[in-house]
C-alpha positions as CSV (number, residue, x, y, z in Angstrom):
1,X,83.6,75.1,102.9
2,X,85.8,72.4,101.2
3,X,89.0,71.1,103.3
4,X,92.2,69.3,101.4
5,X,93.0,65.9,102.5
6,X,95.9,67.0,104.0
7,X,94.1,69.7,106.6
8,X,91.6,67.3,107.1
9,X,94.4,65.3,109.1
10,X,95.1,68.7,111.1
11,X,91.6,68.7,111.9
12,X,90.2,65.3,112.7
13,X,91.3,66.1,116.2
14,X,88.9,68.2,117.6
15,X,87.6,66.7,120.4
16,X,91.2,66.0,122.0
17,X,92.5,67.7,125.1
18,X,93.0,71.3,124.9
19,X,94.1,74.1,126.8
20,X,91.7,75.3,129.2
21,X,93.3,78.7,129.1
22,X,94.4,80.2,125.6
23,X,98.3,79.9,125.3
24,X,100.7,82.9,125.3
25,X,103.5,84.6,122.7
26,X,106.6,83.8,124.6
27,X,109.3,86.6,122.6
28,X,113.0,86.7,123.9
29,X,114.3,90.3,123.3
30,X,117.1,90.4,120.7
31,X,116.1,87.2,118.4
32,X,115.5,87.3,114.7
33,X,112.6,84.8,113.4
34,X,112.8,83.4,109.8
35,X,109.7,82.6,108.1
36,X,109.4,81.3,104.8
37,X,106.6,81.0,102.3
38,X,105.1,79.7,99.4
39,X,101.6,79.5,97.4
40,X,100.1,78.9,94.0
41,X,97.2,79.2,92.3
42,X,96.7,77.2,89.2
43,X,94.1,78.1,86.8
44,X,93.1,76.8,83.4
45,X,95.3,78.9,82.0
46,X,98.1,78.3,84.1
47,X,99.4,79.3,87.3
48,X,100.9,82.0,89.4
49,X,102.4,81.5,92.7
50,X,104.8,83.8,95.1
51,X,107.3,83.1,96.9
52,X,108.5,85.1,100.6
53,X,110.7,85.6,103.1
54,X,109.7,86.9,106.5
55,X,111.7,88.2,109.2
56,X,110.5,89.1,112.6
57,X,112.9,91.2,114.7
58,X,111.8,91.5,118.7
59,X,113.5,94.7,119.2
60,X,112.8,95.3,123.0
61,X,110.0,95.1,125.5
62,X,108.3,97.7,126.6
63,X,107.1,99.0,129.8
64,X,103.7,97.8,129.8
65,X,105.0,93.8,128.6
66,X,104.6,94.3,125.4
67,X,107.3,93.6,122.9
68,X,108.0,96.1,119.9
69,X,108.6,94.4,116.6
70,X,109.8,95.0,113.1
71,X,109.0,92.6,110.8
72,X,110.6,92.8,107.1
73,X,109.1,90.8,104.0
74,X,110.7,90.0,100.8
75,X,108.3,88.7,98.0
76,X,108.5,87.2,94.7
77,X,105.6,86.8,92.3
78,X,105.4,84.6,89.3
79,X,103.2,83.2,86.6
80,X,103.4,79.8,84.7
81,X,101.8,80.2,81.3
82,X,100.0,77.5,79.3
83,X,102.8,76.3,78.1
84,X,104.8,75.9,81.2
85,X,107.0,78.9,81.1
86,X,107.5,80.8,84.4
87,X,108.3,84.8,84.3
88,X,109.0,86.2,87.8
89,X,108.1,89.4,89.3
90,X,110.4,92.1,90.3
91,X,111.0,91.3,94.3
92,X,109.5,93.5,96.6
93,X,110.2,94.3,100.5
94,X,107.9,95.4,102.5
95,X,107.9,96.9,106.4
96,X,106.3,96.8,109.6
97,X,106.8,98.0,113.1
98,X,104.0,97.4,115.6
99,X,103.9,96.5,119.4
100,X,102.7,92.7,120.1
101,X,100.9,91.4,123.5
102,X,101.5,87.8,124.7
103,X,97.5,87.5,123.8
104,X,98.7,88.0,120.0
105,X,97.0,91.4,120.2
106,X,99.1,93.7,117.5
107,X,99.0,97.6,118.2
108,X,100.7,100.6,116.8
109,X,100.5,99.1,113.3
110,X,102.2,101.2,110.5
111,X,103.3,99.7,107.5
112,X,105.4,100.6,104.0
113,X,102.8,98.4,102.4
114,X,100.2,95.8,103.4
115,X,102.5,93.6,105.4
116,X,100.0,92.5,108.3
117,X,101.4,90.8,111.4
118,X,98.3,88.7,111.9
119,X,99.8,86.6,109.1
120,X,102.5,85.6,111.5
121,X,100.6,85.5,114.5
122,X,97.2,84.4,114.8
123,X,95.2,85.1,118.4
124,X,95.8,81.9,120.3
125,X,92.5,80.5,121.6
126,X,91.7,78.4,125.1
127,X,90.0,75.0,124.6
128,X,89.4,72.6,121.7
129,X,86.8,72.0,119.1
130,X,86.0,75.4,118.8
131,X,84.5,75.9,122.2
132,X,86.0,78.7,122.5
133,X,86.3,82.1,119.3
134,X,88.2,85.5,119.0
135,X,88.0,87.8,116.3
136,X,90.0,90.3,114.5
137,X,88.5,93.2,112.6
138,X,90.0,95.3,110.2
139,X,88.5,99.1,110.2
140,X,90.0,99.8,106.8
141,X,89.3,96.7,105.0
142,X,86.2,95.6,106.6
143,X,87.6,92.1,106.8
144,X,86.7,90.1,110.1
145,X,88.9,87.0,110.9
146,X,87.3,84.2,113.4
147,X,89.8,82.2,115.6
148,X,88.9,78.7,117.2
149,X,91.1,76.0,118.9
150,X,91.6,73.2,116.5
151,X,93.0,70.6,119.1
152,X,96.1,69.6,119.7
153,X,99.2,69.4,117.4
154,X,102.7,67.9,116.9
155,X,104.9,67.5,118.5
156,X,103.4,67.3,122.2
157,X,102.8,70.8,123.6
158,X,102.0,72.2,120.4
159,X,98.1,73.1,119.2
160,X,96.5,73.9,116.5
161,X,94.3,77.4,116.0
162,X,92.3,77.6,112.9
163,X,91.2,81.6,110.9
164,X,88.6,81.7,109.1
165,X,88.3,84.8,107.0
166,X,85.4,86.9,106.1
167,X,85.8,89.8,103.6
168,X,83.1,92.1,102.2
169,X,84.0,90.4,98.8
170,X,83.5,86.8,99.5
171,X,79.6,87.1,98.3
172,X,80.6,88.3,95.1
173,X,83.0,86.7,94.3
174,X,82.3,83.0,96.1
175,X,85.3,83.0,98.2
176,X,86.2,81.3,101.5
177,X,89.6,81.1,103.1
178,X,90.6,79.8,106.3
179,X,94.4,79.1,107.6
180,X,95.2,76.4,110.4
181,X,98.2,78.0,112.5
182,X,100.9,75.3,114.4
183,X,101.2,76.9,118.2
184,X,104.2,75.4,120.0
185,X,103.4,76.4,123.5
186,X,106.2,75.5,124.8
187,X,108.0,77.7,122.3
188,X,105.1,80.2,122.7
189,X,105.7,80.6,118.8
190,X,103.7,79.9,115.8
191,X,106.0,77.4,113.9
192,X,103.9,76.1,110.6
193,X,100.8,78.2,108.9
194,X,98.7,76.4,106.1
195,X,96.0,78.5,104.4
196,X,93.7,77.8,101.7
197,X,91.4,80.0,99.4
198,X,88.9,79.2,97.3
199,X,87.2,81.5,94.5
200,X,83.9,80.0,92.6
201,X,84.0,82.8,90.0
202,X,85.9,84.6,87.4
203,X,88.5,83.9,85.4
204,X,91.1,83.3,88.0
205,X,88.6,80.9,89.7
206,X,90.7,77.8,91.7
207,X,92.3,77.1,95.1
208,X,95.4,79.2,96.3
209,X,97.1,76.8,98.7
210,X,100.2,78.5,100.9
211,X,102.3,76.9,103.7
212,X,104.3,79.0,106.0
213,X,107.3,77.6,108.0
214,X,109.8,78.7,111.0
215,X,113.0,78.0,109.8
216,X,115.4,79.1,112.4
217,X,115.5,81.5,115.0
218,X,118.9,83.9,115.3
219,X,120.4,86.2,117.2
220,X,119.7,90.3,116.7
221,X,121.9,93.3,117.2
222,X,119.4,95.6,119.3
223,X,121.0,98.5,119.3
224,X,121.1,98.7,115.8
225,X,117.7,97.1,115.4
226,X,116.5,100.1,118.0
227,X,118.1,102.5,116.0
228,X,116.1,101.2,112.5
229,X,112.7,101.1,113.9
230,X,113.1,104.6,115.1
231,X,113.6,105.5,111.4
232,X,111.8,103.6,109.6
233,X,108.9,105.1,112.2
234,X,110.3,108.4,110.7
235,X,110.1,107.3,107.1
236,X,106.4,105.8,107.5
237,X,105.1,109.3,109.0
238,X,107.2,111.1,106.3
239,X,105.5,108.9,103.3
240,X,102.3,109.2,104.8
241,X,102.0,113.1,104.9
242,X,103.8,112.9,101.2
243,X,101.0,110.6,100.1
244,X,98.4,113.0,101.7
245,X,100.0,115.8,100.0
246,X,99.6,114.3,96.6
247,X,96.4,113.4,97.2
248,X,95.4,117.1,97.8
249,X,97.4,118.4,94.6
250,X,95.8,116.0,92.5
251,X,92.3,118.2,93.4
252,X,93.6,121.5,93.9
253,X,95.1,123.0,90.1
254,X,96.0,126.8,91.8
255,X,98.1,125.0,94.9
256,X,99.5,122.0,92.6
257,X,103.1,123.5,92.5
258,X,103.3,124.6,95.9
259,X,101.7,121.5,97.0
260,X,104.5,119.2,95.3
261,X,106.8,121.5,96.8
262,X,105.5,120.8,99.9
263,X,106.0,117.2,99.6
264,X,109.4,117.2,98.6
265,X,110.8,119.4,101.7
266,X,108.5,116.8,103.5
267,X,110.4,114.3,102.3
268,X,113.5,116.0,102.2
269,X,113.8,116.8,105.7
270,X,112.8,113.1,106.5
271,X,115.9,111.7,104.7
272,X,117.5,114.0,106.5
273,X,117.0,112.3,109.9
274,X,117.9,108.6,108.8
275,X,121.4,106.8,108.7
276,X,120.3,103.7,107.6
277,X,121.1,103.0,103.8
278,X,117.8,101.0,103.0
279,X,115.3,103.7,104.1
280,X,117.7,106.6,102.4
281,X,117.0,104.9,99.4
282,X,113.2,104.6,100.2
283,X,113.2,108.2,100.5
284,X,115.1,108.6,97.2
285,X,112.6,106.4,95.2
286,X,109.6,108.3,96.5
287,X,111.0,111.4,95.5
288,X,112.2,110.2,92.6
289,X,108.9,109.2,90.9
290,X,107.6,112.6,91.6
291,X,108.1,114.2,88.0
292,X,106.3,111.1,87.0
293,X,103.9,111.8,88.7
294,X,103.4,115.6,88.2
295,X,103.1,114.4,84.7
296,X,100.2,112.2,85.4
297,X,98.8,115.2,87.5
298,X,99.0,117.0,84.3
299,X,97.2,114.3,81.9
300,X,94.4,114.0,84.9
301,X,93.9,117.3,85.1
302,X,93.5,118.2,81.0
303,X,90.9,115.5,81.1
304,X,88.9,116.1,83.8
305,X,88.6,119.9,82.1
306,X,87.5,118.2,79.2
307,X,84.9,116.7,81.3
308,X,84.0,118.8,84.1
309,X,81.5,122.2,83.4
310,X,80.3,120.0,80.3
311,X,77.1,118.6,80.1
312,X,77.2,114.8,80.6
313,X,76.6,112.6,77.5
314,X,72.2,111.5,77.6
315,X,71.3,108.4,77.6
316,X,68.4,106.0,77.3
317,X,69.7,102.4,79.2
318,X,67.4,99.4,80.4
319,X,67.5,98.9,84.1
320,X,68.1,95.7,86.1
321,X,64.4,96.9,87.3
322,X,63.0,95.8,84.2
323,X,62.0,99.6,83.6
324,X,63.9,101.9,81.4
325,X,65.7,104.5,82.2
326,X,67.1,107.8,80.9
327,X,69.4,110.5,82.1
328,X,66.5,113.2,81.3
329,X,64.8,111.5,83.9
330,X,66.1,112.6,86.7
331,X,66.2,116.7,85.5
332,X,65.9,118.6,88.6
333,X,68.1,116.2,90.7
334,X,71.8,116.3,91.7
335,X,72.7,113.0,90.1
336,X,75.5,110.3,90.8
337,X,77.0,108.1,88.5
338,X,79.0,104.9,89.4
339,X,80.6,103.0,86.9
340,X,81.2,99.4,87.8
341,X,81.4,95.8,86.7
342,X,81.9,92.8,88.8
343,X,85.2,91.7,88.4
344,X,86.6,95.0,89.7
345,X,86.9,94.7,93.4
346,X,87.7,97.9,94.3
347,X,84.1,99.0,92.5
348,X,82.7,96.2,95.1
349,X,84.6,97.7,98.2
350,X,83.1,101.3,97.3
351,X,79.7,100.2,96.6
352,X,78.2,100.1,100.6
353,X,79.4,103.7,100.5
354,X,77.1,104.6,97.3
355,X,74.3,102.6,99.5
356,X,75.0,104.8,102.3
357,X,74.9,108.1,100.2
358,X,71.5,106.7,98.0
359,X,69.9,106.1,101.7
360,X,70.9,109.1,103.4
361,X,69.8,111.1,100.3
362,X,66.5,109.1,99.5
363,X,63.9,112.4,100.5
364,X,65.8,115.1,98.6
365,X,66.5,116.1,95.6
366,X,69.5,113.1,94.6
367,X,70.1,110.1,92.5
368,X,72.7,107.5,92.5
369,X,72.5,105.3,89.5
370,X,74.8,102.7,88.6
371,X,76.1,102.1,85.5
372,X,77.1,98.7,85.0
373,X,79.4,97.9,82.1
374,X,79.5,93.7,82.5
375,X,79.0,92.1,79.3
376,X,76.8,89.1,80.9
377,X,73.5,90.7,82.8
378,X,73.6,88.2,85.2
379,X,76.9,89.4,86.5
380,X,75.2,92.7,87.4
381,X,71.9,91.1,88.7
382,X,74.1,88.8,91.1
383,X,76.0,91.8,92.2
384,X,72.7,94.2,92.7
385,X,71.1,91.3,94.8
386,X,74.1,90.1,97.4
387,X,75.0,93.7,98.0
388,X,71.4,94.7,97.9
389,X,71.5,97.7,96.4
390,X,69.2,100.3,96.7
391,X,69.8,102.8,94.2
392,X,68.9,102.0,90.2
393,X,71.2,100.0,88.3
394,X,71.4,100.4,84.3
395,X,73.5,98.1,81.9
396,X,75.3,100.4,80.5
397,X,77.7,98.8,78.0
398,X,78.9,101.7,76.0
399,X,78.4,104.4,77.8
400,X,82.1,104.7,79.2
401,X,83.8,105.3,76.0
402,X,81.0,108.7,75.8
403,X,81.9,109.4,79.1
404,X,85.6,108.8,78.9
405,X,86.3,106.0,81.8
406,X,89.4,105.9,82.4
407,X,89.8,103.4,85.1
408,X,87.0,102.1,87.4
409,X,85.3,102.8,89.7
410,X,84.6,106.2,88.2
411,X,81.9,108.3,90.3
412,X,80.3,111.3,88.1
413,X,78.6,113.9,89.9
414,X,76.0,116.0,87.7
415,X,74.5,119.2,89.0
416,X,70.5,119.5,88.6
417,X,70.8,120.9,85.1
418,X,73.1,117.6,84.3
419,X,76.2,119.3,84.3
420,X,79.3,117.1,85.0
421,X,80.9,119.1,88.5
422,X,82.9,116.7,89.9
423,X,84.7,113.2,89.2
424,X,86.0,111.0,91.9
425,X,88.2,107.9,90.8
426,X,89.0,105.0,92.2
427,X,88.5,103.6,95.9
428,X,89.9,105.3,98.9
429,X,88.1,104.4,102.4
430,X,86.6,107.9,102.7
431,X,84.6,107.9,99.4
432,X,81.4,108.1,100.8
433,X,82.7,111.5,102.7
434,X,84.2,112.5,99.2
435,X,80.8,111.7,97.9
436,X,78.6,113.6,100.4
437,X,80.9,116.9,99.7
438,X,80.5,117.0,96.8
439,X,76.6,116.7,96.2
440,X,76.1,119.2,99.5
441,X,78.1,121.3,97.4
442,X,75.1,121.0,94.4
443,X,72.3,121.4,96.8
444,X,73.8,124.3,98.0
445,X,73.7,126.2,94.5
446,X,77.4,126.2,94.9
């Protein structure tokens, strides 16, 4: 893993005195904590970068010690072009509320977007030089994140903790990313964060350097504060049984309307239990998009009838087996196709699932082929090997204008007479469920 001169400093100090128990959060009830950001990632094509502002609000403490947080993020994106001109992004603000122990343990996580509290606070570790490691696992993500003491810091008191992070992407696409995190233990407060990230492949291969900084600390009104978090917990369950709504209309035709319906009153009687103006206006936006997206419902459903209860175009494609391979082939079989490439990482993140379901299916009557649409084979072969896939791979440039790809992945599911009965787009953590529905369904003669 390669380290920057400047965290190289950070971490020449290894084999100092550390702690020889891991220090602890110290959070005074009714303090605001100002975080600022920055990062870039300059390519040979130029650059893009963001900019944030994060607030941390310790709303109270509850009965058990821990203290409940809301933490707020406002974010700017931007991109330098070749020539030097910068465009920024619209801003964006983001939401979290979560319960936080003094062992940096985060609970009760629910979010407006993908606003994580480990990026504020890391899990503080006992001892030096790495004697010592804790890990963090995300269930949804699948992302792992390794803490170690990384000696002692400035100014006296404070200590360093170093993350490195581990996703189920970082094979593909050569990645490694650590942060070192400043822990003043006297504060009981992370004070400075400096990260790095390094991709090896594609076309926005470089380094993506960020540094993250306490600013001040300032007084909160609680009550107030109190009263947000208990709508904004409102809002967060309202937008998550509208999103599951949606997602149920957008594969149910006969209960569309009334499943629409349904997520407007949800929505409706949410914004009926908030004062605050932001999250009125959260609600308003959500709702607000809807015809939009009815619309889209609309365009998704004409073409998946265009698609679906139609025989699926043949084809005749060489395999990454060496072998050839043809759609006749597997006559008889309930057959699912995944189109892919390798710079599309939600294709990566659903691929252990098509593993799974090519496994778990391997002594009846099922097929998952993958057709891979990568202009360079030895994208696909790299990709086939790391993940080690066990189902057939085809390069199948082409083939997604025949089969009418609209975005990827894009999962086919053909009956045994290699009739298109189901399409599944996209990546959602439950695909491989989606997946096994769907060809039960096809055994089943149904």
């Amino acid at each position: 893993m390669r380290t920057t001169p400047r965290l190289l400093v950070v971490l020449a100090v290894l084999s100092a005195v550390g702690h020889a128990t891991a220090p602890r959060y110290n959070l005074a009830v009714g303090s605001r904590l100002h975080y600022s950001s920055s990062s870039e990632s300059k390519y040979a094509h130029g650059a893009r970068g963001q900019l944030r502002a994060t607030e941390v609000w310790v709303v109270g403490q509850n009965p058990d010690q821990t203290w409940r947080l809301v933490l707020k993020r406002s974010s700017t994106s931007y991109r330098v072009d070749s020539a030097g001109k910068r465009t920024d992004g619209e801003p964006q603000i983001e939401w979290t509320r979560c319960d936080l122990a003094a062992d940096g343990k985060a609970t009760g996580v629910s979010s407006t977007g993908s606003l994580d509290p480990s990026t504020i606070f890391a899990l503080p570790v006992a001892g030096s030089g790495g004697d010592t490691l804790r890990e963090r696992f995300d269930a949804k993500t699948g992302e792992r994140t390794y803490y170690r003491a990384a000696g002692p810091g400035e100014p006296s008191g404070a200590m360093m903790i170093r993350a490195d992070y581990v996703t189920p992407l970082d094979s593909v696409y050569l990645i490694s990313s650590y942060a070192v995190f400043h822990f003043d233990t006297k504060r009981g407060l992370v004070t400075r964060k400096e990260a790095e990230t390094e991709q090896r492949w594609g076309p926005f291969g470089g380094t993506t350097a960020s540094v993250t900084t306490l600013n001040s600390v300032t007084r909160l009104d609680t009550a107030r504060a109190g009263n947000f978090d208990r709508e904004l917990a409102v809002f967060i369950a309202a937008d998550s049984a509208y999103a599951a709504l949606l997602d149920r209309a957008g594969e149910d035709l006969a209960k569309r309307k009334a499943l629409l319906d349904s997520a407007r009153a949800v929505m409706a009687s949410g914004r009926a239990q908030v004062t605050d103006s932001a999250l009125e206006a959260m609600f308003d936006d959500e709702v607000g998009s809807l015809k939009e997206i009815a619309l889209r419902m609309d365009r998704d459903a004409s073409w998946r009838d265009s698609l679906v209860g139609h025989p699926a175009p043949a084809w005749s494609l060489a395999g990454l087996d060496g072998k050839r391979h043809s759609l006749k082939d597997y006559n008889g079989k309930v057959v699912v196709l995944d189109f892919w490439y390798r710079g599309c990482p939600w294709c990566i993140r659903a691929m252990p699932a098509l593993n799974a379901v090519a496994q778990e299916y391997r002594d009846r009557p099922v097929a998952v082929v993958g057709m891979n649409i990568d202009r360079d084979t030895v994208d696909a072969r790299f990709v086939a090997d790391k993940l080690r896939l066990g189902y057939a791979n085809v390069l199948a440039r082409g083939q997604g204008k025949k089969y009418r790809v609209q975005g990827f992945p894009t999962v086919y599911v053909l009956d045994r007479r290699g009739i298109i009965r189901d399409i599944h787009v996209g990546y959602s953590p439950d695909v491989g469920s989606k997946l096994r529905a769907s060809v039960d369904r096809l055994l089943a003669g149904k």
